[in-house]
C-alpha positions in Angstrom: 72.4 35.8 -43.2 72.5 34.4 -39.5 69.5 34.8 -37.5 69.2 36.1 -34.1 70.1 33.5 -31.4 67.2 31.9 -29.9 66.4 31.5 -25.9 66.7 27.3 -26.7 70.1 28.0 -27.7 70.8 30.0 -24.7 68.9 27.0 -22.7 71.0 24.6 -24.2 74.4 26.6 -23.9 73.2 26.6 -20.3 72.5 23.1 -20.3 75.9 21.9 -21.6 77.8 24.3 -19.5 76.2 22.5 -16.6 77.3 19.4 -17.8 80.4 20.7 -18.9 81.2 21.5 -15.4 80.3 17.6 -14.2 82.5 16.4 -16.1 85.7 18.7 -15.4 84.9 17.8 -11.6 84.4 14.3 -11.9 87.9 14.7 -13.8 89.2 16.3 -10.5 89.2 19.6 -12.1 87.3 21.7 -9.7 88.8 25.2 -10.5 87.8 24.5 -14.7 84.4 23.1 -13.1 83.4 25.9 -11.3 84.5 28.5 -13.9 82.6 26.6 -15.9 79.5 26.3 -13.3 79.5 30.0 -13.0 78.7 31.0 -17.2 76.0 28.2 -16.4 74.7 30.2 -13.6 74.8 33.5 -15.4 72.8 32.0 -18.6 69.9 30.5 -16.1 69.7 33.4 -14.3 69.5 35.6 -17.7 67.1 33.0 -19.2 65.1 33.6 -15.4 65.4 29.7 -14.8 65.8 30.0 -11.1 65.4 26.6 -10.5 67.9 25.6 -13.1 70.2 28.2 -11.4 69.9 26.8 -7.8 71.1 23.6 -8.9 73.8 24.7 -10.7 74.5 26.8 -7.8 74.3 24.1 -5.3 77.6 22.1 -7.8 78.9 25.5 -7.9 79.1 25.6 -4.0 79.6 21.9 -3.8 82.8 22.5 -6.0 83.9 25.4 -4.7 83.8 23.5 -1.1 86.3 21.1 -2.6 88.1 24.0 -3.2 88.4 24.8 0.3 86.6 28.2 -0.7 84.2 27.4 2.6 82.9 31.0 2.6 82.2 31.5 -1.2 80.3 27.9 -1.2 78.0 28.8 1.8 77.1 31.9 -0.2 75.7 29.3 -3.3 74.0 27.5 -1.2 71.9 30.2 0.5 71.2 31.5 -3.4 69.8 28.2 -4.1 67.9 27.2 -1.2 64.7 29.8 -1.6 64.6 28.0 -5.5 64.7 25.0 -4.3 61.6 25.6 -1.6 59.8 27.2 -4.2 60.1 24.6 -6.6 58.8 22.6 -3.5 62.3 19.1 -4.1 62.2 18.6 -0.6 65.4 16.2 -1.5 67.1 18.8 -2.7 66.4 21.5 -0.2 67.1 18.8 2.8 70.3 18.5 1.3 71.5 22.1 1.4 69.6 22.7 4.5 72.6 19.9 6.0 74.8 21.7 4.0 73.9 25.2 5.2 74.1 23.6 9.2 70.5 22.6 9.3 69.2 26.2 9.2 69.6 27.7 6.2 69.8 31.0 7.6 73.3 31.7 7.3 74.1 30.3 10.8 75.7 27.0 11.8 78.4 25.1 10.7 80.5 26.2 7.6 80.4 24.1 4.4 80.4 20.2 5.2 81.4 17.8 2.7 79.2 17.4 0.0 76.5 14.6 -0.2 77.1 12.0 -3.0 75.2 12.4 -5.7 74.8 16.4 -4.7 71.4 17.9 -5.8 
């Protein structure tokens, strides 16, 4: 008899989904990354690992701005920014802040190119 999944496993579904999602988009497969990037997303946030989440959400945006999907990207990178203060990675937070137009408040410029090396 099978036992009940675990919340590692979940972790670690999330986990390889995340990576799963690197590697599509390093592949220049941004459409299979982000669908990819989004059952990540939805595992961290079930698991309640917001901080897990805002960085997925952050490749999420990033892929989705590759995507030309300006809007839908912005919108990531709002989600992830209040995580990332709270987690106090001012590296990370810096970056979306640039991202977000310097603000972070949902005014500014649209979605910029990503940084190398995104958060």
């Amino acid at each position: 008899m099978r036992s009940p999944p675990r919340t590692e496993d979940f972790f670690s579904l999330a986990v390889g989904l995340r990576v799963r999602g690197d590697v599509l988009r390093k592949a220049r497969r941004p459409a299979e990354a982000a669908e990819a990037y989004r059952r990540a997303c939805a595992e961290q946030e079930r698991l309640g690992d917001t901080y897990g989440s805002s960085i997925t959400l952050t490749a999420l945006g990033d892929t989705l701005a590759e995507l030309g999907q300006h809007g839908e990207a912005r919108a990531c990178w709002e989600r992830a920014l209040p995580a990332m203060e709270r987690a106090r990675d001012p590296r990370r937070a810096g970056k979306l802040r640039r991202r977000l137009g310097g603000t972070g408040s949902g005014s500014g410029s649209s979605a910029s190119a990503p940084d190398e090396g995104a958060a």
